[in-house]
N, C-alpha and C positions, 0 to 999 in steps of 0.2 A: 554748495551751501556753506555761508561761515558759522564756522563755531563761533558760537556769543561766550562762552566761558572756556576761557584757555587750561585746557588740561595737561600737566607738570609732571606728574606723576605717571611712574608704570607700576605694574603689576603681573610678574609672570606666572604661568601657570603651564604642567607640560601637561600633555594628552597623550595619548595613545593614536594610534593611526582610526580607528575603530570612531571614539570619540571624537577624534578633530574631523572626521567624514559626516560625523552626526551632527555636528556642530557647526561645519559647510555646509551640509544639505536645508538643513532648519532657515538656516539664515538666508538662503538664495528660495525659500519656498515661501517665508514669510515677508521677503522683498526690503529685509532691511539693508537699512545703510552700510555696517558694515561689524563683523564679526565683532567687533570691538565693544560698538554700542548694544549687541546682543545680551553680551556677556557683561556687561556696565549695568544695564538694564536690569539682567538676572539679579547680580549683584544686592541692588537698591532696593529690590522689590524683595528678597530674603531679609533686611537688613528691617527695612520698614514692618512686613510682618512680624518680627521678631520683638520690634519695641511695641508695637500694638496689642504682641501678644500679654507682653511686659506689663502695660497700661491695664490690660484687662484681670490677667492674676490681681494686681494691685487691689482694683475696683472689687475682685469677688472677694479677697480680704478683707476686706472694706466692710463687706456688705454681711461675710459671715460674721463678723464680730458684732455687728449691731442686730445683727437676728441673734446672738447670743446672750449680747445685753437685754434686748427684749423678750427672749424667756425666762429670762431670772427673774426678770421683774414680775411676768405673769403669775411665774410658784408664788414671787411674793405676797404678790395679791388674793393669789388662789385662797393662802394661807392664811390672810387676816380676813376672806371673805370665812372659810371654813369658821375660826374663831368666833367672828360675831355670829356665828348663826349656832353655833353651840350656845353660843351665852343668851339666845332672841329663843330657844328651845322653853317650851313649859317645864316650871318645878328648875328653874335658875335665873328667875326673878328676882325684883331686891329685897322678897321677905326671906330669899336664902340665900343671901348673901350675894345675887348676883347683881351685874350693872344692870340699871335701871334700862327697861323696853320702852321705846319713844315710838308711837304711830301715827 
């Protein structure tokens, strides 16, 4: 099979007799090409999870901050709902001085 993308680079790695038997057996059971691209593979797929994990922290910042925003806003509201319903209460009308009740 030709490699379509020329690989330049190495990268070593030692093992143990324990790990490099675990790491032939895997590789001959799963019928890959060859240890290299095992370990390539492992590689990419640790690398990738790892930015995806990244993307996703991001997004849940994201998301807590605007569910933070939009609590404050609710107290706010809560808080000028409370107000006008104290001032809309009997006996705080505008013959005592209160703002006038519109229905």
């Amino acid at each position: 099979m030709a490699v379509l993308i020329p690989r330049m680079r190495t990268l070593g790695v030692r093992l143990n007799e324990e790990e490099f038997s675990s790491l032939e057996k895997f590789c001959l059971e799963s019928g890959a090409r060859s240890m290299s691209d095992v370990v390539r593979n492992a590689i990419f797929s640790f690398v990738r999870r790892g930015n995806e994990e990244s993307a996703l922290a991001s997004t849940v910042n994201q998301n807590v901050a605007q569910v933070k925003e939009l609590e404050e806003k609710i107290a706010r509201l809560s808080a000028e709902i409370a107000l006008l319903r104290a001032a809309a209460t009997p006996g705080s009308g505008p013959a005592e001085g209160g703002p006038p009740i519109h229905q």
